[in-house]
C-alpha positions in Angstrom: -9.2 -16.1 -20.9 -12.6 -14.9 -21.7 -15.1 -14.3 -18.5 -17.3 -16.9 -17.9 -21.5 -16.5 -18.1 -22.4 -16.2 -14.4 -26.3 -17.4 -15.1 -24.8 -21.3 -17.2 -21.2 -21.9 -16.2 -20.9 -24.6 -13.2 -17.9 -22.5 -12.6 -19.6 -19.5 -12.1 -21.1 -20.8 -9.1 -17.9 -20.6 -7.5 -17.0 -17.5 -8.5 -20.4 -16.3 -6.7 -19.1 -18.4 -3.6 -15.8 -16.9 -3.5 -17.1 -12.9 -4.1 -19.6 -13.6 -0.7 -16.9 -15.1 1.1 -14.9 -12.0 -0.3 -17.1 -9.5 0.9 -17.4 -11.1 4.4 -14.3 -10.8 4.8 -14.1 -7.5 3.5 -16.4 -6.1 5.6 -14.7 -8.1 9.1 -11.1 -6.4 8.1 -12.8 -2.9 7.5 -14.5 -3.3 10.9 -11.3 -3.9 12.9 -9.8 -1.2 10.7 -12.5 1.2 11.9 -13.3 0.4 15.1 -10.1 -1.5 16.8 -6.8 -1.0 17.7 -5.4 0.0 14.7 -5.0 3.5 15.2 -4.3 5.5 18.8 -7.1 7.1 19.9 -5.2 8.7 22.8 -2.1 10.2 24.3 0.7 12.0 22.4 0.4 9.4 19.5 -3.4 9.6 19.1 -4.1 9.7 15.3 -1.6 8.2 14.3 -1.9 4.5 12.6 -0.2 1.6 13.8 2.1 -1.2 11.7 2.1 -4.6 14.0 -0.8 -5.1 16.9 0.9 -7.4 19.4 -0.4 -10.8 20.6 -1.9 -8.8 23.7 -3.7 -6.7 21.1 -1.6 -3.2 22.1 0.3 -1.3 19.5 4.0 -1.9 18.7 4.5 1.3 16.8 3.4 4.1 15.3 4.6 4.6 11.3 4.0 7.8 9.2 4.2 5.6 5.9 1.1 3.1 7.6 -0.6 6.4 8.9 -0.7 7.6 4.7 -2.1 4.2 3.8 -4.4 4.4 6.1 -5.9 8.0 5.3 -5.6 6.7 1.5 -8.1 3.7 2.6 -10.3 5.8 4.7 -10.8 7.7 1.2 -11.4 4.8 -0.9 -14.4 3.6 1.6 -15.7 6.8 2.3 -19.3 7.6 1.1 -20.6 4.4 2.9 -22.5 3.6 6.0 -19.5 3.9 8.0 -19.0 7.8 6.8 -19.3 8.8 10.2 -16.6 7.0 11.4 -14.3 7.5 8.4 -14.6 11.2 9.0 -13.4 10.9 12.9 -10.6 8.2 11.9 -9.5 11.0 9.1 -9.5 13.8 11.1 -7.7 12.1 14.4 -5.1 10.9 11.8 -4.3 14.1 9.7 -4.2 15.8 13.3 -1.1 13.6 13.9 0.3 14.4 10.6 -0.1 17.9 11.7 1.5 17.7 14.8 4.3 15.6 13.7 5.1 17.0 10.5 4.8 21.0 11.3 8.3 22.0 10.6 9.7 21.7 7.1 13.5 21.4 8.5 12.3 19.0 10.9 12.1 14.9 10.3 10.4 12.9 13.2 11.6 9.2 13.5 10.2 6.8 10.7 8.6 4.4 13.6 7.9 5.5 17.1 7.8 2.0 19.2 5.3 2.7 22.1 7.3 0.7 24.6 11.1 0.3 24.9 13.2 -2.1 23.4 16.3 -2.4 21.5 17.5 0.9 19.1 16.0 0.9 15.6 18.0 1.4 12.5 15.2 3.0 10.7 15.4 5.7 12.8 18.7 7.4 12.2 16.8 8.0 8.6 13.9 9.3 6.6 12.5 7.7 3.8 11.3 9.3 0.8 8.7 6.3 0.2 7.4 6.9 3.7 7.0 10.5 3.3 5.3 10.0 0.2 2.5 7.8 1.1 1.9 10.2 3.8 1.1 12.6 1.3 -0.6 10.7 -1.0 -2.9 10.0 2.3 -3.2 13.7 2.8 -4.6 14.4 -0.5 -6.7 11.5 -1.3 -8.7 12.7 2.2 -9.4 16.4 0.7 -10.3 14.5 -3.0 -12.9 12.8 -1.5 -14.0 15.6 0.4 -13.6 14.5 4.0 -10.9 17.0 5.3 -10.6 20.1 3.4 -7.8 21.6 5.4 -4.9 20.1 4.2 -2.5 22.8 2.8 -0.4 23.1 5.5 0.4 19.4 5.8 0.9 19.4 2.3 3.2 22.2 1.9 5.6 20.6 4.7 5.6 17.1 3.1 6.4 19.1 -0.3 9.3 20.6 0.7 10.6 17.5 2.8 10.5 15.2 0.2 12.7 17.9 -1.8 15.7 16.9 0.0 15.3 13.5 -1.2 16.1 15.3 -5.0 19.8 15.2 -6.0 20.7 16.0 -9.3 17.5 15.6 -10.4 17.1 11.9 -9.1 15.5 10.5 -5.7 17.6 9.7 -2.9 15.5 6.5 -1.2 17.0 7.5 2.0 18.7 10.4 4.0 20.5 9.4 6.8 19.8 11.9 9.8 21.4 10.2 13.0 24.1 7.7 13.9 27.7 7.1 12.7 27.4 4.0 11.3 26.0 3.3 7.1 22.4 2.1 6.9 22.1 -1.4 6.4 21.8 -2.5 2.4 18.1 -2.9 2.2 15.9 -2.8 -0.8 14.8 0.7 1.3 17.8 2.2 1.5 19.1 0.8 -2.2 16.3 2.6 -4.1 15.7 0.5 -6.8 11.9 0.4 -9.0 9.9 0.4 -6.2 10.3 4.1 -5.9 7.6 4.7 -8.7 4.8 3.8 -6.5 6.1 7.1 -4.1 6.8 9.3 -7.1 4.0 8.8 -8.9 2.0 9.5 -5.9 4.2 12.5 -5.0 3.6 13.6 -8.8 0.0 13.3 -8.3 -0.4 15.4 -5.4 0.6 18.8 -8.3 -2.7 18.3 -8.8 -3.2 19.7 -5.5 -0.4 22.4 -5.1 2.6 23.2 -7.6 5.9 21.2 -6.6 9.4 22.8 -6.3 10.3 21.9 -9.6 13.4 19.7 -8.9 10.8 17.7 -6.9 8.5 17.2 -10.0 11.5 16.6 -12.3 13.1 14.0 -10.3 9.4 11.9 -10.1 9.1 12.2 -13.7 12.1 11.0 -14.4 11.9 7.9 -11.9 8.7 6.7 -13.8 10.7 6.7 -17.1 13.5 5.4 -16.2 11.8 2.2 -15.6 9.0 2.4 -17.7 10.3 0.4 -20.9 12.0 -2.5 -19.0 9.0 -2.7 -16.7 8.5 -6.4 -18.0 12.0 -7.4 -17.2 12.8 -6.0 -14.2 14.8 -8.3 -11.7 12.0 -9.5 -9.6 14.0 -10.3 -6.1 11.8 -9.4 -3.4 8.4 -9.4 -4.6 6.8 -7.1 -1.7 9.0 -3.8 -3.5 8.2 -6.0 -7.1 4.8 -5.2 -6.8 5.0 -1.6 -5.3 7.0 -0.8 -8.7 3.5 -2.4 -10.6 1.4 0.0 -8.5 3.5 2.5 -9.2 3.8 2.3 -12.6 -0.3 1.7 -13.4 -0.4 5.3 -11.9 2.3 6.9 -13.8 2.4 5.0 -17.2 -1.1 3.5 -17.7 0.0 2.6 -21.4 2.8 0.1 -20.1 0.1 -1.9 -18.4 0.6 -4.6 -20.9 4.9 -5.1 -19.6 3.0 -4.5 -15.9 1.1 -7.6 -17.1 4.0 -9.4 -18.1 5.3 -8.6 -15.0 2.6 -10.0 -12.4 2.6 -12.7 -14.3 6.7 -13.5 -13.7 5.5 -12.8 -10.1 2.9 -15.6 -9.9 5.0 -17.7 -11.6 6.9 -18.3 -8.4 4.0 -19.2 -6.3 4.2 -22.5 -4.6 2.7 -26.2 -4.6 -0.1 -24.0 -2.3 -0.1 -21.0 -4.0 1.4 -19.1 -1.5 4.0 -16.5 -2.8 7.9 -16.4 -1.5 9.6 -13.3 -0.4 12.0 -13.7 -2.6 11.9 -15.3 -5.7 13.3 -18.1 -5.9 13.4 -19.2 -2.6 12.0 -22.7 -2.1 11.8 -22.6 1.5 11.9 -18.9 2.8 9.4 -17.2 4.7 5.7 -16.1 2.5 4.1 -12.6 3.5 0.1 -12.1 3.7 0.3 -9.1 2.2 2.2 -10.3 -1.0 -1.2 -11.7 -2.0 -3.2 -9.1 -2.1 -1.0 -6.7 -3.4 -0.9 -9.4 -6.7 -4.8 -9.6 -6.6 -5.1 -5.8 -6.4 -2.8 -5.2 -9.3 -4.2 -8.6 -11.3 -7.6 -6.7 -11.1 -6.5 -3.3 -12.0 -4.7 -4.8 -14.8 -8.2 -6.4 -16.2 -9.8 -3.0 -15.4 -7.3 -1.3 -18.1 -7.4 -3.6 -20.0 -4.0 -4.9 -20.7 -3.8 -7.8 -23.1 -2.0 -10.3 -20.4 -4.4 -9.6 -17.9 -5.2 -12.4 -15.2 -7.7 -14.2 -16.6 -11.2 -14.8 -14.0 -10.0 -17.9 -13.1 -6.7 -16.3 -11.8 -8.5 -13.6 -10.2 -10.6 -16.3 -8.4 -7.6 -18.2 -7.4 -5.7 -15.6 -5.8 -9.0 -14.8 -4.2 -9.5 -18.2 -2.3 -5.7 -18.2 -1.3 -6.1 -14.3 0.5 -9.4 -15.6 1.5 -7.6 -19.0 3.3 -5.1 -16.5 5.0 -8.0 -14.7 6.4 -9.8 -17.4 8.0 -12.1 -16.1 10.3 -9.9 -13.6 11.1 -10.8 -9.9 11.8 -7.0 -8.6 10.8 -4.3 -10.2 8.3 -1.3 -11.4 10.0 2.2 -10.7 8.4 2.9 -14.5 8.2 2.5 -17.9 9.8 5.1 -16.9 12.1 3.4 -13.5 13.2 -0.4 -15.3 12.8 -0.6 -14.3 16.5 -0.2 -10.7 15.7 -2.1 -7.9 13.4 -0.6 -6.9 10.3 -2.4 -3.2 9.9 -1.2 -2.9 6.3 -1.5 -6.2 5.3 -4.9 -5.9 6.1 -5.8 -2.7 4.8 -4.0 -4.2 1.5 -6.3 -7.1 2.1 -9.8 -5.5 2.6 -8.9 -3.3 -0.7 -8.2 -6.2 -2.4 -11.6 -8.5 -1.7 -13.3 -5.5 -1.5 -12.5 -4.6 -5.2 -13.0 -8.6 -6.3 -16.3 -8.7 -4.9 -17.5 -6.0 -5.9 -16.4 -6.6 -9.8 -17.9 -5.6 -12.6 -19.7 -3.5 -10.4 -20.1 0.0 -10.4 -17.4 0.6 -8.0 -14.1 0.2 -10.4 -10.7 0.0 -8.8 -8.1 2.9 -9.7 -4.2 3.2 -9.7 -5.0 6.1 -7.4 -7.2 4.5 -4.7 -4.1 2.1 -3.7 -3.3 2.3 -0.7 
């Protein structure tokens, strides 16, 4: 579908409607980001970057993959107004990653929970997607020139992501602690949704050379998916679309099967336009964050080009959904269930993805490599 003339279409009064609404509720998400309770600003956590904020408005944990996305956000907004905060929020957070990630040999848990409660799975492993985004956060800060000191972080994150390699392929998971087999999760199966980490973790050569398994192995993920990217099982969409993200990074020229894929993902929206979990499901659970990863891919996909692109009218729809999940709201929560609770990712996610509609065709163009 061809875009619209914003000065005679009727419609294009709408799109102007939903890009202000879009940026209003951009700029309320990147507030909380900034300024509230997303990340600790003190005690032996300070830094580091929450996943959930309670229904008291405290912290549930602290996540190393959340703490990457974060820094990777801070980059994509930096240059603005809020350039004096993005520098202090970038700094408290690679300070954690410092602390917390100083010994090669040494893997902290994947989520510290800031108050007790039952054990955690997650944390008798590490996670090579974690780790990943971690350092994709790391070197996105020192590309846009907040922090320049970030060798030492890098260099540890290098060679911990090397024991993910065996025989040149990526393990998803390494179990660390406990007797008892991880639970079969789409994290521990490995599955596409490794590209997004491995093309990030391929990116960051740019940076510093990897141990050459490392850089082997993340090739080799991107192209073992590349040519059935259009007919990949969907199943989960959440890990679905991380393999798009991925792959936009890694193989630019499949953006047309990337295409074909996002549009099998919409395809399974609902009567409301909600999207399921799971494809398929008629009366699962949705997740908040589903749509905007679809809206950040849908425009990236126009941005490049691809010949299935979403069309404006797409892009505008998806736009009003996210927008409806916001509300009024000053954070994205997870799901109807969670609404009382903060969703930090979702609404990093979120503010990226308005953001970047709003701001379209404006000078500000969305990359594969700003995603957080």
């Amino acid at each position: 579908m061809n875009q619209q003339s914003t000065s005679t279409s009727p419609a294009a009064g709408e799109v102007a409607l939903h890009a202000e609404a879009a940026n209003a509720a951009a700029m309320r998400l990147r507030d909380w980001l900034l300024r509230g309770s997303a990340q600790l600003r003190e005690g032996d956590q300070a830094g580091g970057v929450a996943g959930t904020i309670g229904a008291d408005g405290k912290p549930l944990y602290v996540y190393a993959e959340i703490t990457g996305y974060y820094l990777s956000w801070l980059a994509d907004i930096s240059g603005g107004e809020d350039d004096a905060q993005v520098r202090e929020r970038a700094r408290l957070a690679l300070g954690w990653a410092a602390r917390h990630f100083s010994a090669a040999g040494q893997m902290p848990q994947t989520r510290v929970h800031l108050t007790a409660g039952e054990p955690d799975w997650r944390n008798d492993a590490a996670f090579f997607f974690d780790l990943a985004m971690l350092l994709r956060g790391v070197d996105a800060i020192a590309e846009a020139g907040i922090v320049t000191h970030t060798d030492a972080v890098r260099g540890t994150l290098h060679e911990q992501l090397s024991q993910f390699v065996r025989d040149d392929t990526l393990l998803p998971a390494i179990q660390l602690r406990g007797t008892q087999p991880l639970p079969p999760r789409w994290s521990t199966r490995g599955g596409p949704f490794l590209v997004k980490a491995s093309s990030r973790v391929a990116l960051s050569g740019n940076h510093a050379q990897l141990p050459q398994g490392l850089a082997l192995a993340c090739a080799r993920e991107s192209g073992r998916w590349a040519m059935q990217a259009a007919d990949i099982e969907l199943g989960m969409l959440h890990p679905t679309l991380y393999f798009a993200e991925g792959l936009l990074l890694s193989r630019p020229d499949r953006a047309d099967a990337v295409a074909q894929l996002l549009h099998r993902c919409l395809a399974a929206a609902r009567a409301d336009g909600a999207l399921p979990e799971t494809a398929g499901e008629t009366d699962g659970k949705v997740r908040n964050d589903i749509l905007a990863q679809a809206l950040r891919v849908g425009l990236l996909l126009r941005q490049l080009g691809a010949a299935q692109a979403p069309g404006e009218s797409e892009l505008d729809r998806l736009a009003a959904i996210l927008l409806a999940r916001v509300e009024t709201r000053d954070s994205l929560p997870f799901n109807a269930d969670a609404a009382a609770q903060a969703n930090v990712w979702g609404t990093m996610f979120a503010e990226q993805a308005l953001r970047w509609y709003a701001n379209r065709p404006g000078t500000a163009r969305p990359s594969a490599a700003a995603l957080v």
